[in-house]
C-alpha positions as CSV (number, residue, x, y, z in Angstrom):
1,X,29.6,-25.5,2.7
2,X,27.6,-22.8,0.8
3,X,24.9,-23.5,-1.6
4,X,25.4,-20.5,-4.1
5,X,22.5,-19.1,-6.4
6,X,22.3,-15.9,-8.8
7,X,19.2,-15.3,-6.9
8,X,17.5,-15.9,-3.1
9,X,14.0,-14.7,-2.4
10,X,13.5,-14.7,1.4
11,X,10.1,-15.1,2.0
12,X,7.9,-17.7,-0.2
13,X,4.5,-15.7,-0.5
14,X,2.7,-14.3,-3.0
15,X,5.7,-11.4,-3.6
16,X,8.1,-14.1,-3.1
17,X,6.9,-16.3,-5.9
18,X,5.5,-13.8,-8.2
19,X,9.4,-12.4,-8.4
20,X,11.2,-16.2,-8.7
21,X,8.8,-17.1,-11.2
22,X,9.6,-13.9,-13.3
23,X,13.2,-13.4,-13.1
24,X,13.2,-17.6,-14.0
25,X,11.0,-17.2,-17.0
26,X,13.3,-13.6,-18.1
27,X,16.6,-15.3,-17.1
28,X,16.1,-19.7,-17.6
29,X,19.8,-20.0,-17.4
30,X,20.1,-18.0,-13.8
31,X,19.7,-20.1,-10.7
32,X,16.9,-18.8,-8.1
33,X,16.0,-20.2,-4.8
34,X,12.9,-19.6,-2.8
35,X,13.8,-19.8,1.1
36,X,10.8,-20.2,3.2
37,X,10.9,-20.8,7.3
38,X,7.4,-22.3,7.1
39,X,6.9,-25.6,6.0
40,X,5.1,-24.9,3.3
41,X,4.8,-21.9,0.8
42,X,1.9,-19.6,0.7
43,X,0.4,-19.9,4.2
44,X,-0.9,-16.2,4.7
45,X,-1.8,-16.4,0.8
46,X,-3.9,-19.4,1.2
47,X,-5.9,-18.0,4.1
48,X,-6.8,-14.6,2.3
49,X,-10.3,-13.3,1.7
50,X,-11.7,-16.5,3.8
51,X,-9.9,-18.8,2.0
52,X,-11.5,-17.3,-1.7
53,X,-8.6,-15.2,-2.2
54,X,-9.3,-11.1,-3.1
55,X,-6.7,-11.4,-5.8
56,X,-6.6,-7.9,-6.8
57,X,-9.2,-4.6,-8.0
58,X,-10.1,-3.4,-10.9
59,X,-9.3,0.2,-9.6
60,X,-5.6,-1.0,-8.8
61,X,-2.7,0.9,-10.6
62,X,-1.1,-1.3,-13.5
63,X,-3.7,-3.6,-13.0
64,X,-2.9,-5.5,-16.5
65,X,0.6,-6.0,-15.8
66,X,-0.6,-8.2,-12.7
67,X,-3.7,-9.8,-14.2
68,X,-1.7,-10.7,-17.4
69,X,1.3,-12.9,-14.8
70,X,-1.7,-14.7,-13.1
71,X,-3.0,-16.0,-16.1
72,X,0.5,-16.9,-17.6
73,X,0.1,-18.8,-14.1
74,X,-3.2,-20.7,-15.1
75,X,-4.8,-18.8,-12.7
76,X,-8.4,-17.7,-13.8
77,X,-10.5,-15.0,-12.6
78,X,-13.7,-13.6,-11.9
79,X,-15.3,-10.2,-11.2
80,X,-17.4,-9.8,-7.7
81,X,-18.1,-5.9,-8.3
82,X,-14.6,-4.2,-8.8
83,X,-13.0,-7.4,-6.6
84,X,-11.2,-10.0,-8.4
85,X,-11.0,-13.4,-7.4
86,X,-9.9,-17.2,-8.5
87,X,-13.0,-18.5,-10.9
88,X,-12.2,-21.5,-8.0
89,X,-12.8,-19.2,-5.1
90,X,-10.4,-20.9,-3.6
91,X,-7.0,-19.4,-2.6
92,X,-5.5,-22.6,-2.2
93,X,-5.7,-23.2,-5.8
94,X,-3.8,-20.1,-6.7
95,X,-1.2,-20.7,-4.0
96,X,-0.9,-24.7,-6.1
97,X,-0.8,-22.9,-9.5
98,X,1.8,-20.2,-8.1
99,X,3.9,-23.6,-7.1
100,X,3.6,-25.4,-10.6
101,X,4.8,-22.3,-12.2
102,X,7.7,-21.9,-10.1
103,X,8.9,-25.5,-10.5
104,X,8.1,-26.0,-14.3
105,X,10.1,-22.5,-14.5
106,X,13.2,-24.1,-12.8
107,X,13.0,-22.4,-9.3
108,X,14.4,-24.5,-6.6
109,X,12.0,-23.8,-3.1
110,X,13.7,-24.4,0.1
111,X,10.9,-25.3,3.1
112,X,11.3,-25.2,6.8
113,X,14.6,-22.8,6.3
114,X,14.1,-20.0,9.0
115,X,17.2,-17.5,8.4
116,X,18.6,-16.3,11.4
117,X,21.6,-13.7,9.5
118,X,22.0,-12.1,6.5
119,X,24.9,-10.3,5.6
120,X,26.4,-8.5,2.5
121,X,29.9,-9.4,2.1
122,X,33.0,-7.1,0.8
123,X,32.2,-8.2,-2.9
124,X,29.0,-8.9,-4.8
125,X,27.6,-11.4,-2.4
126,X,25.1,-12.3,0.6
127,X,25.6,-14.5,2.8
128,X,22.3,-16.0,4.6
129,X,22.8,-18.6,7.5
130,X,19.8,-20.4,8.9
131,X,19.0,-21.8,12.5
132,X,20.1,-25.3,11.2
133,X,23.3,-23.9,10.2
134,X,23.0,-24.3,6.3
135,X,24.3,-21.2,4.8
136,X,23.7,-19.9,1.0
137,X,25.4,-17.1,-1.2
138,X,23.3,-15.4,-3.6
139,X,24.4,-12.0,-5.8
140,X,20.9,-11.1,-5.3
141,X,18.9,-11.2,-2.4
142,X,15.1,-10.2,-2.4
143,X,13.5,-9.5,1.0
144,X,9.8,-10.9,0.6
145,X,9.1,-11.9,4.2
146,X,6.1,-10.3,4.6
147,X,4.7,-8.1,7.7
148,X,3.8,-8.7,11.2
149,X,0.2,-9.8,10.9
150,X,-0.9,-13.2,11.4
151,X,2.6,-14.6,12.7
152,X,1.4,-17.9,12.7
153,X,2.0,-18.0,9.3
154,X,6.0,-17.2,9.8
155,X,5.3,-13.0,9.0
156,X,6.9,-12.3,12.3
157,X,8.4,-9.1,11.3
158,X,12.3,-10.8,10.0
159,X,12.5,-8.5,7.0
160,X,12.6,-5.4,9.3
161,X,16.0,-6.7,11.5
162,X,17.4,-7.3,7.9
163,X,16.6,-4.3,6.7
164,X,17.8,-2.1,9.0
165,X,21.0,-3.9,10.0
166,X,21.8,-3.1,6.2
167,X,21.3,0.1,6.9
168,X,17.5,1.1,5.7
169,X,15.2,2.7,7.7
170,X,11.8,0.9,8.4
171,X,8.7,3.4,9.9
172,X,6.7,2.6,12.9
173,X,4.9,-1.0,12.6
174,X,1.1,-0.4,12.9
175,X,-1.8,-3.0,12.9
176,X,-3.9,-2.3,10.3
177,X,-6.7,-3.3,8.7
178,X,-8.4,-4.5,11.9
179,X,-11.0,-4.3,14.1
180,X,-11.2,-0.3,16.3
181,X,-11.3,-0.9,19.9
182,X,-13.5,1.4,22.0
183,X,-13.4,3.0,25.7
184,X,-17.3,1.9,25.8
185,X,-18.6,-1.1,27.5
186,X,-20.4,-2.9,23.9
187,X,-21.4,-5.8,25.8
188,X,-25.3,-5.6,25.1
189,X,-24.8,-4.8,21.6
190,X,-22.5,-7.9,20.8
191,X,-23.0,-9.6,17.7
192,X,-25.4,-6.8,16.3
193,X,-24.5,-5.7,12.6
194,X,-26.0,-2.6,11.2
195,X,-25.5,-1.4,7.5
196,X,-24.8,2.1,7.7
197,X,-22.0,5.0,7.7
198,X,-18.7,5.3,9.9
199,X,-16.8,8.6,10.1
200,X,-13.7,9.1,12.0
201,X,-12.9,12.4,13.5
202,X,-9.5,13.6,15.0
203,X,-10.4,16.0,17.2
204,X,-13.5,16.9,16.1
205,X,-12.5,17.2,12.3
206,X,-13.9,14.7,10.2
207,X,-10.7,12.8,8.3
208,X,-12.9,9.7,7.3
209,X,-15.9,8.9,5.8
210,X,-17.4,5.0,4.2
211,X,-20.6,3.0,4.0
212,X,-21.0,-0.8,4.6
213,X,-21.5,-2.9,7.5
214,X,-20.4,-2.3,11.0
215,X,-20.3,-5.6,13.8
216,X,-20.6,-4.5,17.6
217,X,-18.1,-6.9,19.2
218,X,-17.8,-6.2,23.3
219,X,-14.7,-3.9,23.4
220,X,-14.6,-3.4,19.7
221,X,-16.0,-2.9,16.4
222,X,-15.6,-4.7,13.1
223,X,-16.5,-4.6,9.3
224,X,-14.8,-3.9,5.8
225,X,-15.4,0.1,6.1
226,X,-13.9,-0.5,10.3
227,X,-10.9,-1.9,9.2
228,X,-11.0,0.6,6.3
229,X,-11.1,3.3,9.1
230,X,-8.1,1.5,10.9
231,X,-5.6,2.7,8.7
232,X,-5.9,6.0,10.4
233,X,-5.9,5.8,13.6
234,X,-2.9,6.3,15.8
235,X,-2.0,6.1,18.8
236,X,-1.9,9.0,21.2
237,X,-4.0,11.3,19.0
238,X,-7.8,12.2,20.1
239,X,-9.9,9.9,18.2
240,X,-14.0,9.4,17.7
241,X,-15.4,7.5,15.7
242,X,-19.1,8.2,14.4
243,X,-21.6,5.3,13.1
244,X,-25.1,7.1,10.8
245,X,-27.1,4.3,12.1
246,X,-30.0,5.1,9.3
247,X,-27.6,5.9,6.3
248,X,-29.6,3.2,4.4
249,X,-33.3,4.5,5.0
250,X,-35.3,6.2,2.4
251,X,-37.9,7.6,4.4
252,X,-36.0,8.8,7.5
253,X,-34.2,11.8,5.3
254,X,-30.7,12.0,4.4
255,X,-29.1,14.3,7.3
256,X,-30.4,15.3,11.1
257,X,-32.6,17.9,10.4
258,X,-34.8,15.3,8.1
259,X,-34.5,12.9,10.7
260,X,-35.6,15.1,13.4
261,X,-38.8,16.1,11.5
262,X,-40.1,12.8,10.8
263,X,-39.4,11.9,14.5
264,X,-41.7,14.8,15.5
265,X,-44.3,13.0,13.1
266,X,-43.8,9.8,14.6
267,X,-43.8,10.9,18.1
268,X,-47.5,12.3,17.3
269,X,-48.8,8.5,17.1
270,X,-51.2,8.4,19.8
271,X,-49.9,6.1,22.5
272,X,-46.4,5.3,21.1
273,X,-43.1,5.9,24.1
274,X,-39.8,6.4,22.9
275,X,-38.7,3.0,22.7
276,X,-41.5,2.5,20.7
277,X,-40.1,4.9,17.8
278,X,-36.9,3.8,18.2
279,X,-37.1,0.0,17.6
280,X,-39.2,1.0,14.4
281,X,-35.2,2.3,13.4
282,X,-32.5,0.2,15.2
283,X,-32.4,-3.1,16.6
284,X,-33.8,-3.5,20.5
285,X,-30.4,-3.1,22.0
286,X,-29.6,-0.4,20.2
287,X,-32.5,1.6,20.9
288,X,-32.0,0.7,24.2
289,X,-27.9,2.0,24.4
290,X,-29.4,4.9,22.9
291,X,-32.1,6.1,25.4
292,X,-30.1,4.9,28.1
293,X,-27.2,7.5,27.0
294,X,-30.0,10.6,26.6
295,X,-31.0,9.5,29.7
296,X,-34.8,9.0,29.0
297,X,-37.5,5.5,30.1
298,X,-38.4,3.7,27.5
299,X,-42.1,4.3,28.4
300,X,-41.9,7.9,28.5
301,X,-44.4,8.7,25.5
302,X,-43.2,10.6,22.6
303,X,-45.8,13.2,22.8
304,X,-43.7,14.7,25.6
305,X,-40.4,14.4,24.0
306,X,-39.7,18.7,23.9
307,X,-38.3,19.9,20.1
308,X,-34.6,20.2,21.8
309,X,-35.1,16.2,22.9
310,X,-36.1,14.9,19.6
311,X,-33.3,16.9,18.2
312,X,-30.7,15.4,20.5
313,X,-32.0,11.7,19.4
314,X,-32.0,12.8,15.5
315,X,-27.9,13.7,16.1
316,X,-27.2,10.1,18.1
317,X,-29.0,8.2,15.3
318,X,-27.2,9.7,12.9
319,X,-24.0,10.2,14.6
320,X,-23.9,7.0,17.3
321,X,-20.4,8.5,18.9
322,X,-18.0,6.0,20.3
323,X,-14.5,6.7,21.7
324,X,-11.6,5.1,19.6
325,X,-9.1,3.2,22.5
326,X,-7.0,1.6,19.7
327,X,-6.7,-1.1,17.4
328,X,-6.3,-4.7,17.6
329,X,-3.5,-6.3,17.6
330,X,-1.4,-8.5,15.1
331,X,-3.2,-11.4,15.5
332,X,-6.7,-9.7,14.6
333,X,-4.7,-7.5,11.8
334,X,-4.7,-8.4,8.3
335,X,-1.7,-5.9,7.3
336,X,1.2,-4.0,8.7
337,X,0.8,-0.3,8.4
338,X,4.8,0.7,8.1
339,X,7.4,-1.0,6.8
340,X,10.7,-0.3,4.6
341,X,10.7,3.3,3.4
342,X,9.3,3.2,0.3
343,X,11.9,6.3,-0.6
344,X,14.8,4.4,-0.5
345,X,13.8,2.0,-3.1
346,X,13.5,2.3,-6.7
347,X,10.1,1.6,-7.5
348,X,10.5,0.3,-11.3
349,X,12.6,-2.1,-10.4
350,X,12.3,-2.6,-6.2
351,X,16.1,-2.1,-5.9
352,X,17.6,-0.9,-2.5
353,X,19.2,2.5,-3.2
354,X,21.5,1.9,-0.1
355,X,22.9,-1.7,-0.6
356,X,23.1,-2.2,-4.2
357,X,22.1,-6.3,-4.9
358,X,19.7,-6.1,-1.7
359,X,15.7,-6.0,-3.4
360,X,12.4,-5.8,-1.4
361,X,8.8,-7.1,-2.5
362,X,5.4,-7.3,-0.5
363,X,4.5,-6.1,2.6
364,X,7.7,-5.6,3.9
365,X,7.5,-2.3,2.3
366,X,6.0,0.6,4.0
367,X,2.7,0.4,2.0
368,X,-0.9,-0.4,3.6
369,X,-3.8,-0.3,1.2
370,X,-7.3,-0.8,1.9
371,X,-9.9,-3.9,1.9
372,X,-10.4,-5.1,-1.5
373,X,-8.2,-6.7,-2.6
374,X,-5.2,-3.7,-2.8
375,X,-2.5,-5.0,-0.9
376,X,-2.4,-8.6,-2.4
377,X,-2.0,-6.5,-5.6
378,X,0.7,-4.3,-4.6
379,X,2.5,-7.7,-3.6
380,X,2.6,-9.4,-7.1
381,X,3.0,-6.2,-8.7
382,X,6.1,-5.5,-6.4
383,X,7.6,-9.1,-6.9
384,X,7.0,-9.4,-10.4
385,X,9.1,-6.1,-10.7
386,X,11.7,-7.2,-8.4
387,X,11.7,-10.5,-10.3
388,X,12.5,-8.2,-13.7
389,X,15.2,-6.0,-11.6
390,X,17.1,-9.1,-10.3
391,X,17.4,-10.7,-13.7
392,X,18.0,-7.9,-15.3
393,X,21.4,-7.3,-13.3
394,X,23.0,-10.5,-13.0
């Protein structure tokens, strides 16, 4: 036996709710159901940001159309530079609020209900049948199922079979936002974390540039402006990556050439080797990786150092170059690069323009934004529209 709504939303995340809740509050007399294969809501939700929940940016696109559903929520917020976050800080709170709204709105949520089919019938209707054998009809079907990173919460990458056995096209899956591995061997700078630069160069052309803090892992390397850097890379392309080890200084100069002068001043220092001048810049290991790859003993004095030498060292400092392997993978990642094509949706109101009734929300939709708090935005900007476009065509 069916269980009919006017709406199902696969997928109970933050796009997931964010569209029940809306096209419930437009539409109180239209039945909506939330089906989610976890057994509870809001897993991947509740574990963003380190559990304080990056809510969304001040810099985002139609930022007060998002901001002004979170409060109608309860939800709270408070400014950490351009982030936003809970006032609580704590994502679980936001994923409880999110849950309340849905339930005092009249949605009916579905737990532990992992669809296994979804069709679209000769009329109106969907058909979805789960792996317990329930089935439900629904005249309109959102696909909020999220991406591929961090399965365990139940984003396994189901929205894509759907999608494409309806006949959309879904781009190349990609970790992203995720730590870069390297073809170097890292292990004696594990655990270091320098506040600097990163640059990524495809063969030998720069095509990105941010500040912050960089981690030295063993085979990898980490940080907000890393994973920033991850959205570019791609397999099979000839990849560097560049780290200005002294971008925070302000008496080293701001390029090489000003680096390499006050090296020749600090080579003068009666006495002082290499390693000596080095460790007054970087961390111990780092001076060490570094003399070790210009080939020099750390007791060779720096009065010998020639102009061509200090030169050479003024260019690593300031341009540490690692190989880029690849990233890592969906476990590490916290978003899928890829997705739905975004061109075969209608953006106003998240309506396929293939199978009319079918609607996507989230990350299941070829969209990957940066660190900050961008992609949790475009996921409750998404679902409320989708919750609007549902409603709005029953």
């Amino acid at each position: 036996m069916k269980e009919y709504f006017d709406i199902i939303v696969l997928g109970g995340g933050a796009s997931g709710l964010a569209a029940a809740i809306t096209a419930k509050r437009q539409r109180p007399e239209l039945s909506v159901a939330v089906l989610e294969k976890k057994e509870k809501v809001g897993l991947k939700l509740k574990a963003t940001g380190n559990g304080r929940c990056n809510i969304s940016n001040m810099n985002c696109e139609n930022r007060e159309e998002v901001l002004a559903f979170l409060e109608s929520c309860g939800i709270a917020l408070r400014r950490e530079e351009d982030r936003l976050y809970p006032l609580s800080e704590e994502a679980g709170q936001v994923v409880e609020a999110l849950v309340i709204a849905a339930e005092e709105a009249g949605v009916e949520i579905f737990k532990s209900c992992d669809i296994k089919k979804a069709e679209k019938n000769c009329g109106a209707a969907f058909t979805l049948t789960a792996q317990d054998k329930r089935v439900f009809a629904a005249g309109k079907l959102l696909i909020a199922t999220g991406g591929k990173s961090y399965g365990n919460f139940g984003t396994t990458g189901d929205g894509y079979i759907i999608a494409r056995e309806m006949g959309h096209k879904v781009t190349t899956l990609i970790p992203a936002l995720t730590a870069i591995e390297v073809e170097e061997d890292l292990e004696t700078l594990k655990g270091i974390r320098v506040k600097g630069a990163v640059r990524l160069y495809r063969d030998d052309s720069e095509i990105f540039y941010e500040e912050g803090e960089i981690q030295f892992r063993q085979d990898s390397l980490s940080g907000i402006c890393i994973m920033n850097a991850s959205l570019m890379v791609r397999r099979g392309e000839n990849i560097s990556l560049g780290i200005d080890l002294l971008k925070e200084s302000i008496d080293v100069g701001e390029n090489v050439e000003e680096t390499a002068l006050w090296l020749k001043k600090r080579c003068q220092i009666a006495g002082a080797t290499v390693f000596d001048v080095l460790r007054t810049l970087v961390k111990e290991p780092l001076a060490m990786e570094i003399l070790a790859e210009l080939n020099m003993n750390l007791d060779k004095k720096g009065s010998a150092l020639r102009g061509e030498d200090i030169d050479i060292m003024a260019r690593t400092l300031r341009d540490f170059r690692l190989t880029v392997k690849g990233l890592k993978g969906w476990n590490e990642a916290q978003v899928t690069a890829g997705g739905v094509l975004t061109e075969d949706v209608n953006e106003k109101t998240m309506e396929s323009k293939i199978v009319p009734g079918l609607f996507f929300a989230g990350e299941v939709l070829d969209f990957a934004g940066k660190c900050g708090g961008y992609n949790l935005h475009q996921a409750w900007l998404t679902g409320i529209r989708a919750g609007r476009g549902m409603s709005n065509h029953v």
